[in-house]
DOKOL-328864 format. One record per atom (N, C-alpha, C): residue in one letter; x, y, z. Coordinates in steps of 0.001 Angstrom, whole numbers, plus 524288, in hexadecimal, padded with zeros to 5 digits. Layout:
// DOKOL-328864
aXYZ/...
//
This chain:
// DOKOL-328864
xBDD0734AA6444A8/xBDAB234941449AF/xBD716344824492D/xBD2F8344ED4455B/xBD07B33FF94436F/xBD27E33A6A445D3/xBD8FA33B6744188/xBDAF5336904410E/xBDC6E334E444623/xBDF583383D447A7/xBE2C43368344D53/xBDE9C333AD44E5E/xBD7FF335DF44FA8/xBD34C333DD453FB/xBD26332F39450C4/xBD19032B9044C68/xBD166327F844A7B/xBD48C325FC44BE8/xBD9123257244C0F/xBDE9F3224E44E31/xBDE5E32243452EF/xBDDB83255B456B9/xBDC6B3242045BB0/xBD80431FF445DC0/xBD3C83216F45C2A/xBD00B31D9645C2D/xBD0DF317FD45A3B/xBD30D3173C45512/xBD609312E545402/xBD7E63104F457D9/xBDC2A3131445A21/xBE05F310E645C1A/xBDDE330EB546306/xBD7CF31357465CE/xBD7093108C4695E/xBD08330DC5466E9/xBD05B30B9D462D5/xBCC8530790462C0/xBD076302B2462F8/xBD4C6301D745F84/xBD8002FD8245E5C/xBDB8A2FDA54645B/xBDD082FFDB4699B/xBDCC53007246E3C/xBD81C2FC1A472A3/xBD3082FEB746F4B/xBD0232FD9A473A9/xBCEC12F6F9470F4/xBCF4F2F51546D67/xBCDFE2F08E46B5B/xBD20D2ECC646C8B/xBD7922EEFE46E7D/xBDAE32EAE74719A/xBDAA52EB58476FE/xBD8A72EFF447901/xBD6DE2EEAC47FA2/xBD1452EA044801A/xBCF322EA4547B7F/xBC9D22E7BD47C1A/xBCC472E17C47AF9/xBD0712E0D5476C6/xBD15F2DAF847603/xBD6332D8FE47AC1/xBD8802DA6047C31/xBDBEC2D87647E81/xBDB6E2DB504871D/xBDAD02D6F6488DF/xBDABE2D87E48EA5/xBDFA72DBDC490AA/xBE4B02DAD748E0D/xBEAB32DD99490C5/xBE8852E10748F6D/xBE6E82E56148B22/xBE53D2E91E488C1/xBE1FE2EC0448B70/xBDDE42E9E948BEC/xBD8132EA8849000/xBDBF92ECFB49441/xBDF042EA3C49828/xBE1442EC0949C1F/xBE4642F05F49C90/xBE97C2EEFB499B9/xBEAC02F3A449778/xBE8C42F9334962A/xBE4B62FA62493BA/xBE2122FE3C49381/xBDF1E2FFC949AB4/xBDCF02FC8549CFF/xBDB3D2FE434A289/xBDEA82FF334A59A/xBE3612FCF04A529/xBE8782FF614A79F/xBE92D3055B4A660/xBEAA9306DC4A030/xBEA3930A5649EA9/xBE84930E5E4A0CA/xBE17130EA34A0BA/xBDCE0311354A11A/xBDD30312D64A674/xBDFD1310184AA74/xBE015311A74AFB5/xBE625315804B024/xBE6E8317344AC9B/xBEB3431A4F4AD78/xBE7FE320794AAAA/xBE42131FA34A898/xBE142323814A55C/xBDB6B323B94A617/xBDA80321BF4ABF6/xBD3EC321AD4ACB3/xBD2053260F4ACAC/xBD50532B524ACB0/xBD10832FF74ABC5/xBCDD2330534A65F/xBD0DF32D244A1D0/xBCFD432ECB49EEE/xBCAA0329C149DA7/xBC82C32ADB49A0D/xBC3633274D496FD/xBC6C43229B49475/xBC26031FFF49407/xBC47531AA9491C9/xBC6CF31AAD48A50/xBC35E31F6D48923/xBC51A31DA4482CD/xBCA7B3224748331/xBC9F03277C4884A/xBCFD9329244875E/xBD4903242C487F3/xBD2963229248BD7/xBD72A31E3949010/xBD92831B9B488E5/xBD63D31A424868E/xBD58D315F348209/xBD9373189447F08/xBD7ED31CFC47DCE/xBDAFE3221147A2A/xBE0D131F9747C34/xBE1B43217147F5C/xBE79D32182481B6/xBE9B131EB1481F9/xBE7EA3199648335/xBE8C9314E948110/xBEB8D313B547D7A/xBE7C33134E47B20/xBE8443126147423/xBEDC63145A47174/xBF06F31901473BC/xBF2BF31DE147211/xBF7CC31D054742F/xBF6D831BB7479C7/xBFC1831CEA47BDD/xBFAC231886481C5/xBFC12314C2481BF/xBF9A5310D448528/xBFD94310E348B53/xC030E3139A489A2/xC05953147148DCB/xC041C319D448F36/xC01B331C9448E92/xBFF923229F490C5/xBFED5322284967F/xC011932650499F2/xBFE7F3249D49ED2/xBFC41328A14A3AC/xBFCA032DBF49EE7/xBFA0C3332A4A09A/xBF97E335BC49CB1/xBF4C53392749AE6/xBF31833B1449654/xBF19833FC7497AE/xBF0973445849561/xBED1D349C949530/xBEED334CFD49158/xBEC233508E4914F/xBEC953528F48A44/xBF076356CA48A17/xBF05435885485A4/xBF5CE35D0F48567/xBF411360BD48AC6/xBF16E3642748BA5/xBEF5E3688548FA0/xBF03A3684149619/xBEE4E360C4495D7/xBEF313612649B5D/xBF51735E6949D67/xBF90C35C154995C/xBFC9A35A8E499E4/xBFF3D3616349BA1/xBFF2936467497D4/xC0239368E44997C/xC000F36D1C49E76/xBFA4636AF749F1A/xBF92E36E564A3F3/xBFB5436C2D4A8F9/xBFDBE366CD4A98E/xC000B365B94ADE0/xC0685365454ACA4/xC07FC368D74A857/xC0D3B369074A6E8/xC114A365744A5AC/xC0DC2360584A23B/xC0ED735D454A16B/xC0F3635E9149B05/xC138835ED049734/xC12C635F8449221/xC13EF35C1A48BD4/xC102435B7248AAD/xC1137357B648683/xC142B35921481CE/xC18023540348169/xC1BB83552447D8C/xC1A9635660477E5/xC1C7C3594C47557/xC1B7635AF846FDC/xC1BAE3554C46CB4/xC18783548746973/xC17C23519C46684/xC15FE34D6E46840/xC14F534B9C46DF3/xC11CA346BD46F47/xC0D47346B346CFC/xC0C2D3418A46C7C/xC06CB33FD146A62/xC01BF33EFE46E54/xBFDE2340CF46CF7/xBF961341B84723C/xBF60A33CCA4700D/xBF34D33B4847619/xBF127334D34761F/xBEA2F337D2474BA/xBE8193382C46EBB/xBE3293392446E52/xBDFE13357F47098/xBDA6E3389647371/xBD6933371347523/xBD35B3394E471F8/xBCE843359D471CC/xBC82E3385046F3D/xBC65333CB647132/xBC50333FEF46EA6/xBC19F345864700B/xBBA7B343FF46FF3/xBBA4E33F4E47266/xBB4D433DAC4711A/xBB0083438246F28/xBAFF334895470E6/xBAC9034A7B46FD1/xBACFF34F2446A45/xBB23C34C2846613/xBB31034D0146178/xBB45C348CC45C6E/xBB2AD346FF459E3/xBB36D342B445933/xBBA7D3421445587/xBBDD0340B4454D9/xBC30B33FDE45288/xBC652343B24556E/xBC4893467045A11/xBC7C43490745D45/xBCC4034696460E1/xBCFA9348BE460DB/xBD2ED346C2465B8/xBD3E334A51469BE/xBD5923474446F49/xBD8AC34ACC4723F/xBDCC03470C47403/xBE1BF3492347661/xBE687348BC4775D/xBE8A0348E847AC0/xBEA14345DA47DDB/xBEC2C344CA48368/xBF3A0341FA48297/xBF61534516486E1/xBFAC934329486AF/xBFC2F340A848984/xC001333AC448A14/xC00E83385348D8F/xC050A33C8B48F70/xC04EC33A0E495CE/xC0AED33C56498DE/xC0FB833B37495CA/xC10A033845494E6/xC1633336FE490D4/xC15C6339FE48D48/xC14EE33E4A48A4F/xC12D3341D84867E/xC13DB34592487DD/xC159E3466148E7B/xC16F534C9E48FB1/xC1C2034B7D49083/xC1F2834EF049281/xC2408350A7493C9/xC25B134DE249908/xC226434CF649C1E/xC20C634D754A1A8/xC216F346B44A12F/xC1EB03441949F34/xC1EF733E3949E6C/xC1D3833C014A1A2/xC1B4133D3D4A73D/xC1A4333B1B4A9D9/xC15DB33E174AC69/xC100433B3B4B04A/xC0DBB33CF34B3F6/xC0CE333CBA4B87C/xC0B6933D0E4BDA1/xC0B0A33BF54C0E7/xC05B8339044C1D4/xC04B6336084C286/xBFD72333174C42E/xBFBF8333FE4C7A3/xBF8B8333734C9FE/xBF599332404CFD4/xBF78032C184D045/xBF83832A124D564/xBFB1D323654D602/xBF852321A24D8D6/xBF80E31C5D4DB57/xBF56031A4C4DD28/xBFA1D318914E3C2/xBFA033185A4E69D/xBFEC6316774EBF0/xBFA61311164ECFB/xBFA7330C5C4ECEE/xBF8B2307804EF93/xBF91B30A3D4F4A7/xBFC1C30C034F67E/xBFE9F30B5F4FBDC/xBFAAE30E6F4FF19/xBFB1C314974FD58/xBFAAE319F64FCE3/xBF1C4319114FCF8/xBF08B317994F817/xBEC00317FA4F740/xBE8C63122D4F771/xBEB0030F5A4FA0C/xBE95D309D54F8CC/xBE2A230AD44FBEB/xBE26730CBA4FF8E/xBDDB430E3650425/xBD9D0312FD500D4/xBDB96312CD4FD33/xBD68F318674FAB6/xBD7033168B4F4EB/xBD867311724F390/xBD6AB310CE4EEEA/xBD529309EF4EDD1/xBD0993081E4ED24/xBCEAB3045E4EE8B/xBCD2B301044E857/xBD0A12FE2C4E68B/xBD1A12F8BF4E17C/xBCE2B2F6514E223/xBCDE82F4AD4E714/xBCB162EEF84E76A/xBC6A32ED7D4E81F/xBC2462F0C04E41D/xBBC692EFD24E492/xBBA262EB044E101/xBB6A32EA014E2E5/xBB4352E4184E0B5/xBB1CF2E69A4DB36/xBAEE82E1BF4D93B/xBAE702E3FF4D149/xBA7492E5F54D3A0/xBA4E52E4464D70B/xBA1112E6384D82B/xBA0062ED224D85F/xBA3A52EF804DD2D/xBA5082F2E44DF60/xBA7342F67C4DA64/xBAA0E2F5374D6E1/xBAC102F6F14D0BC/xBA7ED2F87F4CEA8/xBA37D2F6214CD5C/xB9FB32F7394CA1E/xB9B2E2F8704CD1D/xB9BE32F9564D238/xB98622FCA44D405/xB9A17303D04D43C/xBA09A303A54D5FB/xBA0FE307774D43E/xB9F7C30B574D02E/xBA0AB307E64CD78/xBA2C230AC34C67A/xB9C22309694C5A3/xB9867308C44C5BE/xB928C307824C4DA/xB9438307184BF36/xB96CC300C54BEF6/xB959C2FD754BAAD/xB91C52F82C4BA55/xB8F022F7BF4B572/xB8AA42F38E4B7BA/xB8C302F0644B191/xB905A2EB934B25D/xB93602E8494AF1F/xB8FFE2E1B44B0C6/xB8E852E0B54ABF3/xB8DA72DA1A4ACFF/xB905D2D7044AC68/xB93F32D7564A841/xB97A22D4244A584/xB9B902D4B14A911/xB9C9B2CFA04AB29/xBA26A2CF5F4AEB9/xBA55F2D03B4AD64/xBA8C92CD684A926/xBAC252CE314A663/xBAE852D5004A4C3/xBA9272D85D4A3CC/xBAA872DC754A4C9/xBAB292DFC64AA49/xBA7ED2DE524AD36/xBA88C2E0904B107/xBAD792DF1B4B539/xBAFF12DA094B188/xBB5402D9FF4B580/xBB9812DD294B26C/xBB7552DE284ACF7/xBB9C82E1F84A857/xBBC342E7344AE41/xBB6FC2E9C04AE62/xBB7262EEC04B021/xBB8552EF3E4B50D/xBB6DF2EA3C4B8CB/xBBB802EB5E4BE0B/xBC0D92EA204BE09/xBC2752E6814BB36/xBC8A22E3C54BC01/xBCB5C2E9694B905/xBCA052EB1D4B3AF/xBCD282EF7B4B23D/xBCB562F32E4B5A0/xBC8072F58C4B75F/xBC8732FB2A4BB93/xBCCE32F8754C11E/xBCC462F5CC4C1CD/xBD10F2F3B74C4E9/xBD5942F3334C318/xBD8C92F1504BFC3/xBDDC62F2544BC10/xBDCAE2F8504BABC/xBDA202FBBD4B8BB/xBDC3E2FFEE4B874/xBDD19303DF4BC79/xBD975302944C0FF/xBDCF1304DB4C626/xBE0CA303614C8A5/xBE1552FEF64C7F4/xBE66F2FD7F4C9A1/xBEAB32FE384C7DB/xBEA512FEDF4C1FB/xBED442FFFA4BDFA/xBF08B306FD4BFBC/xBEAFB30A2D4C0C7/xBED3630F884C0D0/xBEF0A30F7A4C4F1/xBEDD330D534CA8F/xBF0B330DED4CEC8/xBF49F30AB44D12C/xBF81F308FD4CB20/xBFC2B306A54CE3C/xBFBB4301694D008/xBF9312FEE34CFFA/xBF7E92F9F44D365/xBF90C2F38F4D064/xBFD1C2F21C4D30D/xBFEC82ED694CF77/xBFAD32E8134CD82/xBF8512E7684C9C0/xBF5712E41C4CA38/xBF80D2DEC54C436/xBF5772DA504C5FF/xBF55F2D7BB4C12A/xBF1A62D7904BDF0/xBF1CE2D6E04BA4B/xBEDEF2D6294B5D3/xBEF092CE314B468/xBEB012CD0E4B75E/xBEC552C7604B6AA/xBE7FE2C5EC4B359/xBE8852BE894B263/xBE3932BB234AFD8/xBDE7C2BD4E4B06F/xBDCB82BC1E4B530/xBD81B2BEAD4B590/xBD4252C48D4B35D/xBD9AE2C7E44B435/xBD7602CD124B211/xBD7612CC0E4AB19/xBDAF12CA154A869/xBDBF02CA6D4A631/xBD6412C8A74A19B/xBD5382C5274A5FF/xBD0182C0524A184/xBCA112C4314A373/xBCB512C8404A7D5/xBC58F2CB6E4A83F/xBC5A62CD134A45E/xBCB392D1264A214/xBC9942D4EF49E76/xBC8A72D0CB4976A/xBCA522CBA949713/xBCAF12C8B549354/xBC6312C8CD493F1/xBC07E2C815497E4/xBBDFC2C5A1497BC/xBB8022CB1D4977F/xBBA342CDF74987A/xBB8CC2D36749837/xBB7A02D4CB49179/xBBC582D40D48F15/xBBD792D6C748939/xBBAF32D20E48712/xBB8882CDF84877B/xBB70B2C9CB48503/xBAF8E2CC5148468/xBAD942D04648787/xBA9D22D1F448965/xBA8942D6954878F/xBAC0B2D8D548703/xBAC2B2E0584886B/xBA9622E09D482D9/xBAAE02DF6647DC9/xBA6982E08247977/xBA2D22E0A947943/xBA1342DCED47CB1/xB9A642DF5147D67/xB983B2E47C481DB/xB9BAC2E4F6482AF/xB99392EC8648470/xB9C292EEF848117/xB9B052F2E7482C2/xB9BEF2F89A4800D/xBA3A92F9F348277/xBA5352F7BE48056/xBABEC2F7C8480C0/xBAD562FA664822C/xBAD123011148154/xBAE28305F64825D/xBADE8306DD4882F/xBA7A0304F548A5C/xBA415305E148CC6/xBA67C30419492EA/xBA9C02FF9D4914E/xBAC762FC844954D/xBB0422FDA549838/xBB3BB2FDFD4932B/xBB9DB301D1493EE/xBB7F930720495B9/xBB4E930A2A495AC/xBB45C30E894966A/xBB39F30D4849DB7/xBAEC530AE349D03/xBAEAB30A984A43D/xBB347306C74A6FF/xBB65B302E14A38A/xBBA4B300D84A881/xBBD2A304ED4AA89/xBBDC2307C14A491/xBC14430D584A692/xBBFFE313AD4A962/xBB977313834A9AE/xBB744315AA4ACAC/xBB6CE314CE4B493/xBB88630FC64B40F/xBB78730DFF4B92A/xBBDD430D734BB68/xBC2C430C7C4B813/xBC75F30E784BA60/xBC742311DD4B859/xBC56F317B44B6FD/xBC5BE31D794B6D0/xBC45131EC44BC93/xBBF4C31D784BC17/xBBD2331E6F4C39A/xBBEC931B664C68E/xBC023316D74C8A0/xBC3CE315CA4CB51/xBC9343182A4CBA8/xBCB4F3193F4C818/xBD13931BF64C87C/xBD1ED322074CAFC/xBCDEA324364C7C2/xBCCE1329394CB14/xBC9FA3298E4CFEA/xBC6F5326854D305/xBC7473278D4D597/xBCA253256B4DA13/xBCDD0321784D7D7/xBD3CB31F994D9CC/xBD65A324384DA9A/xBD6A83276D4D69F/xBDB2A32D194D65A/xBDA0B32F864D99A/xBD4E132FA14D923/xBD2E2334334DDE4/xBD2A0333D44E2AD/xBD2B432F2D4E5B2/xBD37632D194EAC4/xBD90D32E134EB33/xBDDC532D754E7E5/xBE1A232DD64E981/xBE321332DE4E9F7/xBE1FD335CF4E678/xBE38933B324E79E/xBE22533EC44EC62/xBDD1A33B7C4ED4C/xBDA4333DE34F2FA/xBDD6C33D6C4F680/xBE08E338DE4F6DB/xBE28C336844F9EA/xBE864339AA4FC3B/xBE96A338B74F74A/xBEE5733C834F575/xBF08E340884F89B/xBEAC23434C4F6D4/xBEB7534A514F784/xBE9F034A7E4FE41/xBE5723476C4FF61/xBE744346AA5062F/xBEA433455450955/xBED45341F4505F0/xBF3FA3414C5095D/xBF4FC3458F507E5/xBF7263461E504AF/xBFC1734D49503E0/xBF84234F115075A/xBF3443517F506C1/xBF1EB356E150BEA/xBF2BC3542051109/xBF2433503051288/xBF32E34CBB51812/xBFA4F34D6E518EE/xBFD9C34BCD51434/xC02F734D8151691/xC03D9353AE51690/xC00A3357305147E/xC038335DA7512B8/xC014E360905189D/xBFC0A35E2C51A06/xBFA0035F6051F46/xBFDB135DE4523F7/xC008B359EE5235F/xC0531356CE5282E/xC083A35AE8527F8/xC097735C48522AD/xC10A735F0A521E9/xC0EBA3639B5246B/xC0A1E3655B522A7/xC093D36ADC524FE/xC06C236C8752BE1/xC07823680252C74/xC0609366C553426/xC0B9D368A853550/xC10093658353373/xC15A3364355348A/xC16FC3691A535D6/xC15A236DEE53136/xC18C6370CE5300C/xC1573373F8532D5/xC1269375085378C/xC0F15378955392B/xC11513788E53EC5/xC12A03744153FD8/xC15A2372955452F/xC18613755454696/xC19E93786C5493E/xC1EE037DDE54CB9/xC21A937A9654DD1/xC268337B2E54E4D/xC2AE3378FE54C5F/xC2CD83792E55220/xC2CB437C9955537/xC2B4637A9255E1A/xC29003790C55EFD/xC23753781555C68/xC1F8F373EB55EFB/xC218436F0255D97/xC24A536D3D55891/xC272636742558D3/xC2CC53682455B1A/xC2FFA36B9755E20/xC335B36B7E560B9/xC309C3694756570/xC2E2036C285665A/xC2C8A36AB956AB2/xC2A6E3668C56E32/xC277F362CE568A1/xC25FC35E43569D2/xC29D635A0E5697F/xC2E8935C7256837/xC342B3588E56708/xC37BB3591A56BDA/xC36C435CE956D3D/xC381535E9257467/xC34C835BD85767D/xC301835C085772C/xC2C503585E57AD1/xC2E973522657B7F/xC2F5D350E257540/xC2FC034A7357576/xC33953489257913/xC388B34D23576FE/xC3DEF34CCD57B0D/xC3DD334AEE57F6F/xC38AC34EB458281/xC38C934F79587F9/xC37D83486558A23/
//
């Protein structure tokens, strides 16, 4: 067990030292991370590191409590047991079960475009999230990626052009002088809370259409079946 947790760690320090040198990388990973914002930044990192196409995870227990079952002999994506030290725990991607596939929560443009709102200024960002950033360079760090990674999870076609490209160049030219961890942890703290409570508006949403159509069907079906004869005789007349 030791070893595995040495090799893991290995494998996401030499991980996090090519998201830090190279911007495609940098991105890449916030793309990532928005497919896995429940989880923490050094799990998100874990999984990463491990299995970079992963794109639903949970551990042996709760894969089979929703009757989803993992195949004999797959290999499980270790995470840190931070409150043991060389401990692991073990999460399986969806491709790992039988099942191969999950269903998500989605995003409809169409459907949710009116209850889910992209387009806030970098002011309004960091008033939210009560971040207090001097360094521009970073602080366009932490709005341009919380923007690519929501957009990222909900579907939404965007480019990654020049411009973005030279924030985050111009970002990683910077980021050594804070606390590195410290950074990545909150860009990915701020698309964690943004995303969820993206999810959660939609589901609200959701579940009030279905009771808004199950309430119609059940008007329909309450209707006496001579009282709409009857109003089909009336029209006649």
């Amino acid at each position: 067990m030791a070893k595995r947790y040495q090799e893991i760690r290995e494998e996401t320090n030499k991980k996090l030292e090519e998201i830090l040198s190279n911007e495609n990388e940098f991105i890449n990973f916030i793309k990532f991370y928005s497919r896995f914002h429940k989880y923490d930044f050094q799990d998100a990192l874990c999984i990463y590191a491990q299995n970079k196409n992963a794109t639903a995870v949970a551990d042996y227990d709760t894969w089979k409590r929703i009757k989803y079952q993992v195949r004999r002999g797959e290999k499980g994506i270790g995470l840190f047991d931070e409150s043991t030290f060389s401990k692991l725990r073990y999460v399986f991607d969806v491709s790992s079960t039988y099942q191969q596939r999950i269903s998500l929560w989605n995003y409809d443009q169409h459907k949710h475009k009116d209850i889910v709102n992209l387009e806030i200024d970098k002011n309004t960002f960091f008033e939210n999230h009560n971040l207090n950033i001097e360094n521009e360079h970073i602080k366009d760090l932490y709005f341009y990626m919380n923007y690519i990674g929501k957009k990222n999870r909900l579907g939404i076609d965007f480019t990654i052009d020049e411009p973005i490209i030279n924030i985050v160049k111009n970002g990683l030219k910077v980021i050594n002088k804070y606390d590195i961890d410290l950074v990545l942890n909150d860009i990915c703290l701020t698309i964690q809370s943004d995303l969820l409570e993206i999810e959660n508006s939609i589901k609200q949403y959701n579940n009030s259409l279905n009771k808004q159509k199950k309430e119609e069907k059940e008007q329909k079906k309450s209707v006496p079946f001579s009282i709409n004869n009857k109003i089909k005789l009336n029209t006649k007349k």
